[in-house]
Structures are given as structure tokens and as C-alpha cells.
C-alpha positions as CSV (number, residue, x, y, z in Angstrom):
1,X,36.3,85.2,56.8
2,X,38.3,87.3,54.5
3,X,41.4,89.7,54.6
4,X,43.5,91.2,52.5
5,X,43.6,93.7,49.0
6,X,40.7,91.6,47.5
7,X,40.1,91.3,43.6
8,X,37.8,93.3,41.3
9,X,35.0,91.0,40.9
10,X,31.7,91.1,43.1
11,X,32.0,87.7,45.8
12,X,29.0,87.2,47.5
13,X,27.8,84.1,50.0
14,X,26.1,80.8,49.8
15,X,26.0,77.7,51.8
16,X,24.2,74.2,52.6
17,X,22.3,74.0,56.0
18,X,20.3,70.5,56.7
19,X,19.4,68.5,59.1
20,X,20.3,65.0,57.7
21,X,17.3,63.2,59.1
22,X,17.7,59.6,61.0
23,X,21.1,58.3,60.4
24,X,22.1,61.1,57.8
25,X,24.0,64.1,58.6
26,X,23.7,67.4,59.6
27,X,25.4,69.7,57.3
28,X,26.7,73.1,57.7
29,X,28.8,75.1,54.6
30,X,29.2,77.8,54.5
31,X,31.2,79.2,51.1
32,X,31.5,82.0,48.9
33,X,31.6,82.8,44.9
34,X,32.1,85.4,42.4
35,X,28.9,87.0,41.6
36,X,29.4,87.8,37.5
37,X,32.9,85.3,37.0
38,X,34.4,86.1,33.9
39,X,38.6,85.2,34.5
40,X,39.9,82.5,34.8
41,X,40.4,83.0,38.6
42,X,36.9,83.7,39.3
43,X,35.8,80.7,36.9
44,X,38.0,77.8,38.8
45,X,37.6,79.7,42.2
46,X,33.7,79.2,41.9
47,X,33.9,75.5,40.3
48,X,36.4,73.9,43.4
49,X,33.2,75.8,45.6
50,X,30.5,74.0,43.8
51,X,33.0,70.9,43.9
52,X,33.0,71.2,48.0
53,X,29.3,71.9,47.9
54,X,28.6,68.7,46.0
55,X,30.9,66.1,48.3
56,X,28.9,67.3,51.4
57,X,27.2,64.4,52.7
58,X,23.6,65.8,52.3
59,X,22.2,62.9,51.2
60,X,24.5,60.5,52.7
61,X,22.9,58.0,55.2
62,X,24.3,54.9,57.6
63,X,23.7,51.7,58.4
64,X,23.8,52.1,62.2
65,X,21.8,54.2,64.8
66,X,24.7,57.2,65.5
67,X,26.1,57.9,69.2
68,X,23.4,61.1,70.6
69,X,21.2,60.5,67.4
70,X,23.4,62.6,64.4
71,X,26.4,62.6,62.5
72,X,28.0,66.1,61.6
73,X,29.6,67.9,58.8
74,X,30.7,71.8,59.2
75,X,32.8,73.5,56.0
76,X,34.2,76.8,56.3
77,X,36.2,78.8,54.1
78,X,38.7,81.4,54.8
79,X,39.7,83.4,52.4
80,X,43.0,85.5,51.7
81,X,43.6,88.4,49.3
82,X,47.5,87.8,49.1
83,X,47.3,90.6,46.3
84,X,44.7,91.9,43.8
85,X,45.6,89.1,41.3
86,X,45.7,86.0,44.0
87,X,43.1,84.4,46.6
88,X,43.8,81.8,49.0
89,X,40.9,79.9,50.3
90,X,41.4,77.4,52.8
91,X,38.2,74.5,53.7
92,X,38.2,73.8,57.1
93,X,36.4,70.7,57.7
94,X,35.5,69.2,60.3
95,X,33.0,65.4,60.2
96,X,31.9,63.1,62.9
97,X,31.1,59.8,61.5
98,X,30.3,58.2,64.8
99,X,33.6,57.0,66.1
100,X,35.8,58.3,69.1
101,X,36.0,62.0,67.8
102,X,35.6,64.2,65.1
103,X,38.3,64.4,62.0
104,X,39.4,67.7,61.4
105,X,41.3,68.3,58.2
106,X,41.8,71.7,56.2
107,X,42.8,72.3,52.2
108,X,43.8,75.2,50.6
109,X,43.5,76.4,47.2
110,X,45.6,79.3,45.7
111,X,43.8,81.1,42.6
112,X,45.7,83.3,40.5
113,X,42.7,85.6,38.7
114,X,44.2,85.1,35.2
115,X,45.6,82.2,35.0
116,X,43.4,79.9,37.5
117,X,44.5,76.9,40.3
118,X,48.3,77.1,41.0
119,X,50.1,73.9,41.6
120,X,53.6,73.8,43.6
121,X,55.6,73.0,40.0
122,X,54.2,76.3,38.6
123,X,55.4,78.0,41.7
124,X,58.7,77.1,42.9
125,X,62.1,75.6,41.4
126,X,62.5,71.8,41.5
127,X,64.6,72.0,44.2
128,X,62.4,74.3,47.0
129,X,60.5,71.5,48.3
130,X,63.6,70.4,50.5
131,X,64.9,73.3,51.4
132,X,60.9,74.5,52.4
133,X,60.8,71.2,53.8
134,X,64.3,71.8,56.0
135,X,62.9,75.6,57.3
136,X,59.3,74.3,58.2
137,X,61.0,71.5,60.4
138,X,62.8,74.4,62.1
139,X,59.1,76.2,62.3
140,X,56.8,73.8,62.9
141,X,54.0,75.4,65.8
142,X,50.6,74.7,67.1
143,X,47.9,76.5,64.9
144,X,48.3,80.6,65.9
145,X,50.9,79.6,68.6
146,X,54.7,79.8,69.2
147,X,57.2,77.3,67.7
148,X,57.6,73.7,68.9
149,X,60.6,73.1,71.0
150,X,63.2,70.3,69.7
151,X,62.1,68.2,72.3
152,X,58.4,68.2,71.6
153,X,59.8,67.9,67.6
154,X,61.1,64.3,68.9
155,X,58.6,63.6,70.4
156,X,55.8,64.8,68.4
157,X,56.3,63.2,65.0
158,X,56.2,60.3,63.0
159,X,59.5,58.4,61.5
160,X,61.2,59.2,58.6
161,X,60.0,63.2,59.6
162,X,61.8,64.5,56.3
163,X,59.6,62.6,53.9
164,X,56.7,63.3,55.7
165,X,57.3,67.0,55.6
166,X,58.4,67.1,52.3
167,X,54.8,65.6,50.9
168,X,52.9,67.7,52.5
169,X,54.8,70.9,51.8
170,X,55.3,70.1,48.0
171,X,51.7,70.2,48.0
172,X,50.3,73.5,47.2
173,X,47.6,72.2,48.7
174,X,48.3,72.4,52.4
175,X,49.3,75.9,51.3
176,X,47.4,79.4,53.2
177,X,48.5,82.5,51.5
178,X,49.1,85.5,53.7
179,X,49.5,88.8,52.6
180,X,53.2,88.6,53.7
181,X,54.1,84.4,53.0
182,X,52.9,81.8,53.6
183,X,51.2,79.2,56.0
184,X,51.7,75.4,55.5
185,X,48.9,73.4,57.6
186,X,49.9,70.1,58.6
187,X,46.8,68.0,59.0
188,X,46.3,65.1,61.8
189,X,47.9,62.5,61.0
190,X,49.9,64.0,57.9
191,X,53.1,64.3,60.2
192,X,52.8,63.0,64.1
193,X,49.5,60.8,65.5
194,X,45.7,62.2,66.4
195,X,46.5,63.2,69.8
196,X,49.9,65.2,68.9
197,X,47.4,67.6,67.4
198,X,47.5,70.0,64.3
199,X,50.6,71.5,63.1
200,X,51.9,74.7,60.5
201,X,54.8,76.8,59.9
202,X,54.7,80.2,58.6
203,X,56.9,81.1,55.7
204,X,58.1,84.3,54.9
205,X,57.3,86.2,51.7
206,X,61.4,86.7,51.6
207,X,62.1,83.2,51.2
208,X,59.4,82.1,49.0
209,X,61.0,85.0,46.2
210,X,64.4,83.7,46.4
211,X,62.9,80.0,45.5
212,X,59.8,81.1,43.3
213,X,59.7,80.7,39.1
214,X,57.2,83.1,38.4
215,X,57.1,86.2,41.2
216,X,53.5,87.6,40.3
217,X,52.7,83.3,41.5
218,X,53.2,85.0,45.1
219,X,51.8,87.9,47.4
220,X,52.9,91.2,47.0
């Protein structure tokens, strides 16, 4: 999936399909890379592809017969154009070892075309993380959804809920560029248990300039 003003350079598909065999896994990716990469961007957007590619479990095997015969692993990526000059691409992953359910997780990376992977410290002032931290509390949803009432805040999350929020935020990592801000994804288990589901607050591109270091780090 892609939206957005997207960058010069040619992307094209590619993906893993496979079966897995007895007691291996099923694997289903399904990725994109730059065609001809020549910047930076295009050069470390198409290495952390190739990195996902390699850690699928395609030639991973168990020890044990799995529950209905297989084991799963579907990858997708979504990608963002937050502006000519920066991609978002966010994995959405989701395995099934064998247990009680699947573990879903997503991770984001933000690619500026000339000057590669962006980490939070490149991004925002020393002291954004809490006051991010503070707003997403206020913000927090259900994925696409409206806003979590304080009640279901209380009852929804683990103890102490500002550390928690503030390691995943200050990780660009959990970070989904939008054309206009941002979306932070809160895995399972990264602030409330399994069953309290998935979690994200939507940042707007307002607030991101008045705590950024480097303006062209964001969308525009």
C-alpha cells in the first residue's frame, strides 16, 4: 500500500511466498524496493527490505508437530510519501508459532532520500520525548478509531504508564509518517496486556515543527 507525493526513483515489488513444509512455516512478504537506488534514501530503504526478507523464517523448522499442521508468517509493508524527500514504511507482521494466538507487531522506518534512516535524536530536541509522551497519553486510540476514554486509559494500561509511553515514543521506530504528522503504534504488550489490544495516537504535523531540530526531518 502506498500514498502520498512519492520520490523520483522507480519502486517496484518483490516478496517471499513458501509453503514451509512439515513443521516449517508458511511464509508470506510481500515488500517493495527502488529499482536503480543511487541516494542514500533509496540505498538504506532497500538494505532494511532485504534485512526483513532475510529474518523471515523460510527455512526455519520445529521440534513439535504444530496445532492444524503449519506455522505462519505474513509481512506487509505500507508505505508513506510524507514529502518528495521522506518515506515511511511500516512492517506489519504478524507469526503464529503454535501457541494460543498469533503475535502481531508492526515497525516503522522513516527514510530521508539524502541522508538515509532517521533516528528520534536527529529529529526532535532532547526534551520532545516527554512532552510527545504527555500528548499521546491524552491521544491514545484503537488502530483507525476514536480516542480512549480516561476510564478505559485506567484500565487499559500497565503501571508506571509514563515510562512506558515515553520508550516507545522516543523510538522513531514505532513512528508512521503521514502526510500531515504523525502516527505512533503501540504494539501488544509495549503499554497494556495482549487482550487490551493495539494502541496509537496521531500527532499533528503542528506540533512535531514546534519540537523538531531539523524541519526538512518532517512532512511537508
Amino acid at each position: 500500500h502506498r500514498s502520498g507525493p512519492g520520490p523520483s526513483g522507480e519502486i517496484v515489488p518483490l516478496g517471499i511466498l513458501s509453503d514451509g513444509g512439515p513443521r516449517g512455516y508458511k511464509v508470506e512478504f510481500q515488500g517493495l524496493q527502488f529499482f536503480k537506488p543511487v541516494q542514500p534514501g533509496e540505498l538504506a530503504l532497500n538494505a532494511i527490505v532485504h534485512k526483513l526478507m532475510d529474518e523471515a523464517p523460510v527455512e526455519e523448522k520445529v521440534d513439535f508437530d504444530p496445532p492444524g499442521g503449519t506455522l505462519d508468517y505474513m509481512q506487509s509493508l505500507e508505505v508513506t510519501y510524507a514529502s518528495p524527500e521522506l518515506i515511511s514504511v511500516t512492517a506489519h507482521t504478524s507469526r503464529y508459532d503454535g501457541g494460543a494466538h498469533p503475535n502481531r507487531y508492526s515497525a516503522s522506518y522513516n527514510v530521508h532520500m539524502q541522508d538515509g534512516e532517521l533516528k528520534f535524536p536527529e529529529v526532535f530536541r532532547p526534551d520532545a520525548v516527554v512532552q510527545l509522551s504527555k500528548m499521546c497519553f491524552e491521544r491514545l486510540a484503537r488502530p483507525g478509531g476514536d480516542r480512549l476514554t480516561a476510564q478505559e486509559r485506567r484500565d487499559s494500561l500497565f503501571e508506571p504508564k509514563a515510562e512506558s509511553l515515553r520508550e516507545v515514543v522516543g523510538n522513531l521506530s514505532a513512528w508512521a509518517y503521514t502526510e500531515d504528522g504523525a502516527t505512533v503504534l503501540f504494539p501488544p504488550y509495549a503499554i497494556g496486556p495482549y487482550a487490551a489490544g493495539d494502541f496509537e495516537c496521531r500527532l499533528p504535523l503542528k506540533t512535531l515543527k514546534a519540537l523538531t531540530v531539523q524541519p526538512r526531518y518532517l512532512p511537508y
